[in-house]
N, CA, C and O atoms as a DFTB+ gen file, in Angstrom:
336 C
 N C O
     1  1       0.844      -1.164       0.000
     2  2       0.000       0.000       0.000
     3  2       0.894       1.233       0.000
     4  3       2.006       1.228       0.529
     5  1       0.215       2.597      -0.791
     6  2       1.181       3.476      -0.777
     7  2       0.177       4.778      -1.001
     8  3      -0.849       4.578      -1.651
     9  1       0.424       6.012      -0.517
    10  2       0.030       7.194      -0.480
    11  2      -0.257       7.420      -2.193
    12  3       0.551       7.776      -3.050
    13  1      -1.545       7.113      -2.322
    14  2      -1.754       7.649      -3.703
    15  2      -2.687       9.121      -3.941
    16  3      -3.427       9.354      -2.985
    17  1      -2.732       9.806      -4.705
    18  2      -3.080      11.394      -5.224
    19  2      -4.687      11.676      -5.605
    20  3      -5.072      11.661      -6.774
    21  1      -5.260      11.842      -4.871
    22  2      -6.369      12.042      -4.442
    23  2      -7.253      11.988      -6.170
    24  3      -7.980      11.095      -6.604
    25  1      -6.772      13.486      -6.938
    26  2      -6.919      13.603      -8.067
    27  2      -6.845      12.661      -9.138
    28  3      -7.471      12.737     -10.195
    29  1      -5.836      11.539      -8.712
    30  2      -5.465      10.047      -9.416
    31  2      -6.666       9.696      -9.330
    32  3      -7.366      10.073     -10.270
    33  1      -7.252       9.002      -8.395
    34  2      -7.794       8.275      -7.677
    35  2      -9.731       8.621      -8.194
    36  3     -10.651       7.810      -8.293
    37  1      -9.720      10.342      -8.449
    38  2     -10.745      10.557      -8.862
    39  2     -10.996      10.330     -10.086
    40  3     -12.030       9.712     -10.340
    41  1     -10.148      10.752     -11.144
    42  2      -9.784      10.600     -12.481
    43  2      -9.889       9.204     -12.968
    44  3     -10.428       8.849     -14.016
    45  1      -9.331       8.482     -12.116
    46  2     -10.055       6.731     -12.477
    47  2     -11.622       6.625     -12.401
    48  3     -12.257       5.909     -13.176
    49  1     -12.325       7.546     -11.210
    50  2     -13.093       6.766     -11.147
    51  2     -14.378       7.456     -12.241
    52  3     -15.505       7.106     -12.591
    53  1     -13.513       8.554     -12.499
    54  2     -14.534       9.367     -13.648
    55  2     -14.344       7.988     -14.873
    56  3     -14.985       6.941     -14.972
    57  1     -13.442       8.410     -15.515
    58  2     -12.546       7.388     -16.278
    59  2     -13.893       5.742     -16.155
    60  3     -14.394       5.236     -17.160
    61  1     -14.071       5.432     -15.229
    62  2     -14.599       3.904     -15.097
    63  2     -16.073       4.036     -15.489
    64  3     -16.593       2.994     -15.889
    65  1     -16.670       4.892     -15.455
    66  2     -17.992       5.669     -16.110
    67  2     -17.889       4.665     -17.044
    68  3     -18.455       3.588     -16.855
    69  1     -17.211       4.894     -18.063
    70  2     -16.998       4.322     -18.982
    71  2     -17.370       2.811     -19.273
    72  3     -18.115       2.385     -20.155
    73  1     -16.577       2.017     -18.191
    74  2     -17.091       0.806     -18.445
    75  2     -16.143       0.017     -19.262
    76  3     -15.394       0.580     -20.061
    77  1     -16.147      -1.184     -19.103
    78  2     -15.441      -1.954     -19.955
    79  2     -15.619      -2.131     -21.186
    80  3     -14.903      -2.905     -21.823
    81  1     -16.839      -1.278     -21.865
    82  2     -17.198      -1.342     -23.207
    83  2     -16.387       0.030     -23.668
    84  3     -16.478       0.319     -24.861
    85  1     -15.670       0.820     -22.890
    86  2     -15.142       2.504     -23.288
    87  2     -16.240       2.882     -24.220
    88  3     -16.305       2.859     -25.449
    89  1     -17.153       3.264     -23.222
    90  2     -18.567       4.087     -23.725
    91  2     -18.430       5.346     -23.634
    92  3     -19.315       5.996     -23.079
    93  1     -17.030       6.117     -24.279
    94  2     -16.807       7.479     -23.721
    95  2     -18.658       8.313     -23.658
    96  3     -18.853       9.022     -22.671
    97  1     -19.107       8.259     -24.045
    98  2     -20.449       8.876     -24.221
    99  2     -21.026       9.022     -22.914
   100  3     -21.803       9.918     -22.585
   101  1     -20.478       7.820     -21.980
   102  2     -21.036       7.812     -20.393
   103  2     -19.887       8.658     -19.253
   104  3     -20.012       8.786     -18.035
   105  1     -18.720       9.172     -20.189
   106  2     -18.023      10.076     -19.243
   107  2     -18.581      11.138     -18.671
   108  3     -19.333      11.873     -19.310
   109  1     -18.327      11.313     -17.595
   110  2     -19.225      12.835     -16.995
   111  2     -18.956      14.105     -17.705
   112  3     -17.916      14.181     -18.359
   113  1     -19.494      14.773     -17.673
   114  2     -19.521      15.964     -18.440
   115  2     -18.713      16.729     -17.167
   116  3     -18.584      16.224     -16.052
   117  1     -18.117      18.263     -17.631
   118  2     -17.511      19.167     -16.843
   119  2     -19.195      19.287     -15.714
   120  3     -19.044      18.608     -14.698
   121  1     -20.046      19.710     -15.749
   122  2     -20.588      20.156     -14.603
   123  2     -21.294      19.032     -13.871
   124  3     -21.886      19.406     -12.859
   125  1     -21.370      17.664     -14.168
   126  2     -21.323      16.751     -13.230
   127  2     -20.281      16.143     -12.657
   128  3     -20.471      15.247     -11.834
   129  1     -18.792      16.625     -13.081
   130  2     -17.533      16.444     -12.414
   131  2     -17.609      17.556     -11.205
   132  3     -17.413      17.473      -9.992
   133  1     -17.916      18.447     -11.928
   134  2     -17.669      19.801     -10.451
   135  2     -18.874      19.096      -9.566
   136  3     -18.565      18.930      -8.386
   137  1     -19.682      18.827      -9.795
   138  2     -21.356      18.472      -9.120
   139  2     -20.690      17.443      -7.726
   140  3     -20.879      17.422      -6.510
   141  1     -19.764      16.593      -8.785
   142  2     -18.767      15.397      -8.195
   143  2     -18.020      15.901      -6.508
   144  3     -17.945      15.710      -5.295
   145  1     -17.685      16.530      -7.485
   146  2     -16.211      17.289      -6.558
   147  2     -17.187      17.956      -5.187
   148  3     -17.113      17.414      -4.085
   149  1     -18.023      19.094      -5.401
   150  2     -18.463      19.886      -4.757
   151  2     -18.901      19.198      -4.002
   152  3     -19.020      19.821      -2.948
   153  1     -19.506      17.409      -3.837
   154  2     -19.810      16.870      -2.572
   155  2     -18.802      16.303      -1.703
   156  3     -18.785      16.103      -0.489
   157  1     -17.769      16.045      -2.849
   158  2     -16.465      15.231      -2.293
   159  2     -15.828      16.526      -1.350
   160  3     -15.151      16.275      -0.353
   161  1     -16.072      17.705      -1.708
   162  2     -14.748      18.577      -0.977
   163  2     -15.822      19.375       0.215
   164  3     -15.450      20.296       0.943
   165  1     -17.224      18.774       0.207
   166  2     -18.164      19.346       1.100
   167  2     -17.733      21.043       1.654
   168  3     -17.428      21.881       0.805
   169  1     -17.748      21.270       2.612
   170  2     -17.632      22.986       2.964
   171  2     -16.888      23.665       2.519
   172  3     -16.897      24.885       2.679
   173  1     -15.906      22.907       1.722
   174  2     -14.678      23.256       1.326
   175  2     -14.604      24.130       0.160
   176  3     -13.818      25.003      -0.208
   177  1     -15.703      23.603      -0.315
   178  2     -16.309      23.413      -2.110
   179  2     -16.323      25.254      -2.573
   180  3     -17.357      25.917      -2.499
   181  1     -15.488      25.615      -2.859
   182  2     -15.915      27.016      -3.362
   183  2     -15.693      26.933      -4.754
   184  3     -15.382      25.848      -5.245
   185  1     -15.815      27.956      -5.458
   186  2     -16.006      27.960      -6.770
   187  2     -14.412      27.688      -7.267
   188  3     -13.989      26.809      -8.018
   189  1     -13.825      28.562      -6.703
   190  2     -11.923      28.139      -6.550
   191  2     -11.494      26.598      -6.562
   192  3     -10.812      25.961      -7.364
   193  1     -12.031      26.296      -5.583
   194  2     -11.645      25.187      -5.182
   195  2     -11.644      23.918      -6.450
   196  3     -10.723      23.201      -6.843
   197  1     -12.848      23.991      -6.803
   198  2     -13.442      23.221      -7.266
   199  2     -13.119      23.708      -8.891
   200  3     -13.256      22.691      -9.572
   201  1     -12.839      24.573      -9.547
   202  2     -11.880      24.821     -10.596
   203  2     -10.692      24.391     -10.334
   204  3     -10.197      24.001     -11.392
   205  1      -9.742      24.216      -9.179
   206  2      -8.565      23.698      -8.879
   207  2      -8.679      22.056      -9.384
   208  3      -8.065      21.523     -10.308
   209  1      -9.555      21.524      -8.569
   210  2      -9.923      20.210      -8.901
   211  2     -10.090      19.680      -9.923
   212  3      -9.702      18.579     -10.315
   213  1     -10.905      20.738     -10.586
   214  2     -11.304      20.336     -12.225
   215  2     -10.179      20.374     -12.715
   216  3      -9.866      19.407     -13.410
   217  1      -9.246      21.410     -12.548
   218  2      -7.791      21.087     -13.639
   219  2      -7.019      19.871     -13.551
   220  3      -6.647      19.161     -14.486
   221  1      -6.746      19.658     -11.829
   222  2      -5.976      18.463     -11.270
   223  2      -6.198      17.192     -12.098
   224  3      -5.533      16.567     -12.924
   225  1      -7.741      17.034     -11.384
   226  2      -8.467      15.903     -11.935
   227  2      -8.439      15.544     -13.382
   228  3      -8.457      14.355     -13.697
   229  1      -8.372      17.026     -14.808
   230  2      -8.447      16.536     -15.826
   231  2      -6.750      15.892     -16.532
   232  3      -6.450      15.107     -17.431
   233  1      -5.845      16.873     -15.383
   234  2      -4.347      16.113     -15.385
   235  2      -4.014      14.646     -14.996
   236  3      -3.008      14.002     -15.296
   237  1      -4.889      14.338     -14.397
   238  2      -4.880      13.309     -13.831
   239  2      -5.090      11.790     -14.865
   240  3      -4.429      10.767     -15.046
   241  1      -6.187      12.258     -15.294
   242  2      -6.826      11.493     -16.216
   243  2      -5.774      11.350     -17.413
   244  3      -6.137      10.431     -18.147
   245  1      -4.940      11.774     -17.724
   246  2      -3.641      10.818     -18.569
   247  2      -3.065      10.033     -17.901
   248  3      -3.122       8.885     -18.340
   249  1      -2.498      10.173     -16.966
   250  2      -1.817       8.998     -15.874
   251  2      -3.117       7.768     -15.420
   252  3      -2.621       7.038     -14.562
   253  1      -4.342       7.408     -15.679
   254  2      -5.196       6.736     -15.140
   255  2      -5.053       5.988     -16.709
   256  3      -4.930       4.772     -16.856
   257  1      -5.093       6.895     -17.729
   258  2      -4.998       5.751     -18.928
   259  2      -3.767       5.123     -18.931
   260  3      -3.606       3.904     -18.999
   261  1      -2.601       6.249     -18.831
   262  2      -1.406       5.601     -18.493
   263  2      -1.134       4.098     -18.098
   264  3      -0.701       3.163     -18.771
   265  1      -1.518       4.178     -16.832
   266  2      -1.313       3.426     -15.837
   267  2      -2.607       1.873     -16.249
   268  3      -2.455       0.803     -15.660
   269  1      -3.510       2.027     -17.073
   270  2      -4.337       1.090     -17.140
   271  2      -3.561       0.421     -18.454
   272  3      -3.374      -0.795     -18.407
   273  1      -3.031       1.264     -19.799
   274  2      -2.534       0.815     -20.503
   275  2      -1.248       0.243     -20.674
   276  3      -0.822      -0.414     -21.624
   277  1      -0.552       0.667     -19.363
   278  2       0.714      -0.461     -19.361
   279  2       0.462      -1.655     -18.714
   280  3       1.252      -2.599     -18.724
   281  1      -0.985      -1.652     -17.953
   282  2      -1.421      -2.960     -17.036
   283  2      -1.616      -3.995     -18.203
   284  3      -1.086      -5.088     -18.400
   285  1      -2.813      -3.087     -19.106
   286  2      -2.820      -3.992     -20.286
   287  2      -1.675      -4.867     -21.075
   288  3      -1.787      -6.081     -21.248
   289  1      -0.298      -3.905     -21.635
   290  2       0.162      -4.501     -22.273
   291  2       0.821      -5.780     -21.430
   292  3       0.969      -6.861     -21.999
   293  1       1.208      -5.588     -20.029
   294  2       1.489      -6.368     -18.987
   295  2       1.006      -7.113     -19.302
   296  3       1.685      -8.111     -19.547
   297  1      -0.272      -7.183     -19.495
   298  2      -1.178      -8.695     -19.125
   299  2      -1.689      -9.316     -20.112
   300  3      -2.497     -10.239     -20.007
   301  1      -1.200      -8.796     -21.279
   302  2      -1.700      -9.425     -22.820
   303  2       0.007     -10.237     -22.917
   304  3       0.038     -11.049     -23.842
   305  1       0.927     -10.164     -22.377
   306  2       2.241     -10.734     -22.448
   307  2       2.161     -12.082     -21.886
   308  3       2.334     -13.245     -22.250
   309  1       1.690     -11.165     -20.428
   310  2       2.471     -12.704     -18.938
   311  2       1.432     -13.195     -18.875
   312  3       1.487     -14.423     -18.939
   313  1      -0.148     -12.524     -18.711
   314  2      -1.668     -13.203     -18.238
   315  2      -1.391     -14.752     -19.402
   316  3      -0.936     -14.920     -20.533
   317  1      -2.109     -15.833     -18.057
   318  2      -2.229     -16.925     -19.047
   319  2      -3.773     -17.323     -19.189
   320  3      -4.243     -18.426     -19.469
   321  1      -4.617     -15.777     -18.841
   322  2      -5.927     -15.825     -18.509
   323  2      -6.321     -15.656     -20.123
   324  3      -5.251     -15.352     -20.650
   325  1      -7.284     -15.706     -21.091
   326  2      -7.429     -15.713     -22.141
   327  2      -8.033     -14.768     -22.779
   328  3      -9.169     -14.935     -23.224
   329  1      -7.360     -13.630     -22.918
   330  2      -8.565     -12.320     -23.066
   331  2      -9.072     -12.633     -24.424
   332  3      -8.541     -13.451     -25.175
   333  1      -9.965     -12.045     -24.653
   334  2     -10.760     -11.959     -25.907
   335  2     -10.211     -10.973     -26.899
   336  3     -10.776     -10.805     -27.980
């Protein structure tokens, strides 16, 4: 286990919207990401704030494909599981 980046962490889970079919069509839009955020950062939530987030979060979201697409090539190598 290791201290991972809050913004990471959100960015996946926008990112998973998606689905294993990559239905980009089911990604959240900018004002149900802030909608997102503004409950996640509760009192915190100012209009600032939550533009901060939105940038983080959309930085983020290269490192979440990143990080899923080297899992992939990982596991299309060593997996002896049989992907389709």
């Amino acid at each position: 286990c290791a201290y991972g980046y809050a913004p990471h962490d959100i960015a996946n889970h926008f990112c998973e919207w998606a689905g294993f079919e990559c239905a980009w069509d089911r990604y959240p839009t900018a004002a149900q990401q802030a909608r997102w955020l503004r409950a996640y950062l509760g009192a915190a939530a100012t209009d600032a704030a939550v533009a901060h987030w939105l940038r983080m979060v959309r930085w983020f979201e290269l490192s979440s494909h990143l990080f899923w697409g080297i899992w992939a090539f990982l596991q299309g190598a060593l997996s002896t599981i049989d992907f389709p």
